[in-house]
N, C-alpha and C positions, 0 to 999 in steps of 0.2 A: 413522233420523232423516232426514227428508225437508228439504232445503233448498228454497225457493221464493223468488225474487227477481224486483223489479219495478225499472224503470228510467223515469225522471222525464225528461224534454227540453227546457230552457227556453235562451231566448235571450237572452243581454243585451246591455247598449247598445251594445258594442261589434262584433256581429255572431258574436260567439261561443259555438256550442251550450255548454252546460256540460249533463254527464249525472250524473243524481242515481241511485245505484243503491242499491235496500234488501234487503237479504237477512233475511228470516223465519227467526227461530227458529235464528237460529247465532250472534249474539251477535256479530258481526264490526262493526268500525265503519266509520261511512260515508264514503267516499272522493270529494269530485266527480272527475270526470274533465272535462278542457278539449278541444272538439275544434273547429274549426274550419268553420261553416257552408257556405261555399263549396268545389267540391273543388281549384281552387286553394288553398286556405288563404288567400282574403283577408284576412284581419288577424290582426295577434300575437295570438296566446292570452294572456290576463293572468292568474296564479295567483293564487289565493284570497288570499293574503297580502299581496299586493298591489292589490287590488279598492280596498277601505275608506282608502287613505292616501292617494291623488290628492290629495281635494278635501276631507280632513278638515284641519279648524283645531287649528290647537297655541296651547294658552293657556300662555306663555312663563313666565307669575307661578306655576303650580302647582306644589304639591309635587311629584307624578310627574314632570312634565317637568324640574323641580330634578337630582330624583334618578336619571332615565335619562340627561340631559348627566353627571353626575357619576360615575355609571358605566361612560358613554361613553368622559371623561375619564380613570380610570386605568385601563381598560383599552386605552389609546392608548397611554398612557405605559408600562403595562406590556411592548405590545410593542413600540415604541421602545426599551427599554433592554436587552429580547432581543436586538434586532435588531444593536445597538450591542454587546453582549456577542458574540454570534456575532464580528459584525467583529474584535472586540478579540484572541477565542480564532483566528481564523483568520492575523489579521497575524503574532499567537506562532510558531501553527505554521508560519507559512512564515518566521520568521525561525530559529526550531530546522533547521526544512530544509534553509535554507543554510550554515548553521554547521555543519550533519553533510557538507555537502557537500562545500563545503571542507577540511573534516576527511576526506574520503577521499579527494581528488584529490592533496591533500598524504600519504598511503600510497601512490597508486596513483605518484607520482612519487618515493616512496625504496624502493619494490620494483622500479619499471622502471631508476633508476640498483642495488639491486642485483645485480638482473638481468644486466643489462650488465657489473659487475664479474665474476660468475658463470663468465659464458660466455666472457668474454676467459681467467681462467685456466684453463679448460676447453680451450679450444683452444690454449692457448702448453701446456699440458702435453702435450697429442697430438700437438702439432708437438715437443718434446721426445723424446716417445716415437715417433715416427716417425723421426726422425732417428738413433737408438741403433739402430734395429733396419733390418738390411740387408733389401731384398726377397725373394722366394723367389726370382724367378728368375737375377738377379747374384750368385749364389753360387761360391765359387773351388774347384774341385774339384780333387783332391790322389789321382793316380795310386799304387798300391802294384805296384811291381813283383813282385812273388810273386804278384799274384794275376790277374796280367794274360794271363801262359801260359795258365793252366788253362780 
């Protein structure tokens, strides 16, 4: 299957090439491309979408127009009330936040008092047991006469 394709070069008002390209026998659909006449790029490129709306009149009484403001309209509102829900779910979560927050700082303040209980009887028991038990080297040594000759 041979592809064969031609390309089209026209310029509009605005100084900019728009290329039309066709491709034979492949069924692909036609794409303009926007390119820019000058090689500075003197002027914005305008996309197809936007060509036809400049200078086109809107008859304000028609149906269509009715019914595209109307469409317009809730979907304004649609995301207005996302956007307001988001907020709403975001305020929650930072008020769950702080309340977990507080909620740990109030643990992390009756484990450090106790903590502190902990260690205080930990050490008045070792100062306990240090004080019962004499050093190894102050030890009172007790001569045996019988075995002193030998």
């Amino acid at each position: 299957m041979s592809k064969t394709s031609q390309q089209n070069t026209a310029t509009d008002a605005n100084g900019v090439s728009v290329i039309h390209s066709q491709a034979h026998s492949s069924g692909l659909q036609q794409v303009p491309q926007l390119v820019p006449v000058s090689p500075g790029g003197g002027g914005k490129a305008v996309p197809p979408s936007k060509q036809g709306k400049k200078n086109s009149f809107v008859d304000r009484n028609s149906d269509e127009y009715r019914q595209r403001r109307e469409r317009n309209n809730m979907a304004v509102k649609k995301s207005r009330l996302k956007s307001k829900q988001k907020a709403q779910d975001t305020l929650q979560r930072v008020t769950q936040l702080k309340e977990e927050n507080e909620r740990l700082e109030a643990k992390i303040k009756l484990l450090t008092k106790e903590l502190s209980v902990l260690k205080d009887l930990f050490l008045e028991h070792a100062h306990s047991l240090a004080d019962n038990v004499q050093p190894v080297g102050t030890e009172t040594t007790t001569t045996n006469p019988e075995n002193s000759g030998q």
